[in-house]
N, C-alpha and C positions, 0 to 999 in steps of 0.2 A: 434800572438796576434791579436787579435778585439777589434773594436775600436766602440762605437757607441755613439752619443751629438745630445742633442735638445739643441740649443742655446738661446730659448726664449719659453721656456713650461709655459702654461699659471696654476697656481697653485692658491687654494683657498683652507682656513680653517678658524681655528678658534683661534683666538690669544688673549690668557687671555680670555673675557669673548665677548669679539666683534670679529664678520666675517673681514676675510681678503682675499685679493686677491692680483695678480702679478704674476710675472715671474719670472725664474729662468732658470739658467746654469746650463742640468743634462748633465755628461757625465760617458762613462763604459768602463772599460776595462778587459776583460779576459783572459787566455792563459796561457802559460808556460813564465818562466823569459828571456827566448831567446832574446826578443825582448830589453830590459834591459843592454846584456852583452858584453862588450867593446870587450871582447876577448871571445870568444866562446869557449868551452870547459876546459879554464882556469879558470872561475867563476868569473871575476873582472867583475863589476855592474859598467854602463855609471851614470854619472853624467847627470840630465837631466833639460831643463826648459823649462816650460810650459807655453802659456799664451792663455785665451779664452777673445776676446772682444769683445761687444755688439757695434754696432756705432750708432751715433744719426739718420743718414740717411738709419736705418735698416741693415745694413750689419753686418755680424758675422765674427770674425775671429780668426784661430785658429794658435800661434806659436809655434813652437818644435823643441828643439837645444841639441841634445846629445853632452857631453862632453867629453871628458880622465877626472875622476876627481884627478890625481895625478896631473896633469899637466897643465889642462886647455883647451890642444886641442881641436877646434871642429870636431867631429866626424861625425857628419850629422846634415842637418835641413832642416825643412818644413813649409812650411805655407799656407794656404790655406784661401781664402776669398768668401764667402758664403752670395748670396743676393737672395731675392726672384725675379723669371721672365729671371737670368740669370747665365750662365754656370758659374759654382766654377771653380774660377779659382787658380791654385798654384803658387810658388815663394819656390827658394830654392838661390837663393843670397840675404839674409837680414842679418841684425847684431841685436843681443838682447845684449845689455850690462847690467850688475847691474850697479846701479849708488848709493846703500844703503845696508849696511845689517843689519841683526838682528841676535843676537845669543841667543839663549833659556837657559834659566838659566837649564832646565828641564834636555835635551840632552848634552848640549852642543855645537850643531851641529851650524854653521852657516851657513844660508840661504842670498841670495841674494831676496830683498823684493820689489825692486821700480828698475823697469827694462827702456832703453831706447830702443827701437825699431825703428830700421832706414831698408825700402824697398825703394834703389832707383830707381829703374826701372819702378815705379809708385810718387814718390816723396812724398812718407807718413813718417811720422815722429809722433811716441806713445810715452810718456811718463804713466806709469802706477806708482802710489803711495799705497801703502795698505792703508784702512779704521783705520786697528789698527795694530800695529806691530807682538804682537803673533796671530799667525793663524798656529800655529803646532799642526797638528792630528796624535797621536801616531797610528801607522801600526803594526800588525805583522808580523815577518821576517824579512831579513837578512837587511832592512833600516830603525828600530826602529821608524822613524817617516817623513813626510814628512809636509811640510809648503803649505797651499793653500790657500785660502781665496778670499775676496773681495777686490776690487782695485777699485782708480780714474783713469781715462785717460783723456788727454788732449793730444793737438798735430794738427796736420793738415793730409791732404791728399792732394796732390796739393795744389792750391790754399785758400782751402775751411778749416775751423777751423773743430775738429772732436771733 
């Protein structure tokens, strides 16, 4: 799997009949489902959650916590914190909890929407809310749809409000 994110791509058009400008969160992924499979060769598909966060103090950051989705386990996680001037640095002991979910009348499926994110080894503490609660983009293949969208965050980082 490949992975590639502009955390903060600066984007312009035209919206209704007035120019528009901003930023945006693009990210890609391509590859084979490998990187997806709880159990290789088995074909069970991890449970996964994502988070990309913009911070006020320019910093970008990016959470991933494979799960067992039968069970819960976690299975792996990462995270990574990305500022201009200095080396990304990673973290693979943090906790993302849902704290909300949402279930889609559509799928059925429920999603965990408003996550807490605790890194103590830096003393940051995320709280992420969604803007609106459906944010389900139907997918083709074996996961019918997956939930993304736009979020609040609030929280701190040490000392300092984020």
């Amino acid at each position: 799997m490949t992975y590639a994110t502009r955390p903060r791509m600066t984007i312009s058009g035209v919206v209704g009949s007035e120019p528009g400008t901003g930023t945006a969160w693009f990210d890609h992924q391509w590859g084979n489902m490998g990187w997806f499979l709880a159990n290789p060769g088995e074909g069970d598909l991890s449970g996964w959650d994502w988070a990309g966060i913009n911070g006020i103090d320019g910093s970008d950051w990016i959470f991933l916590s494979f799960r067992n989705p039968k069970n819960g386990e976690i299975l792996s996680r990462f995270a990574a914190r990305f500022h201009e001037g200095e080396d990304v640095r990673t973290f693979t002991d943090f906790s993302m909890q849902p704290v909300r979910f949402w279930t889609s009348e559509r799928t059925h499926i429920r999603y965990p929407i408003a996550q807490e994110i605790e890194v103590a080894e830096i003393s940051a503490r995320f709280i992420l809310e969604p803007v609106t609660e459906d944010q389900e983009i139907p997918v083709l293949g074996p996961m019918r749809a997956i939930w993304e969208g736009a979020a609040v965050v609030t929280g701190s980082l040490g000392e300092e409000p984020f």
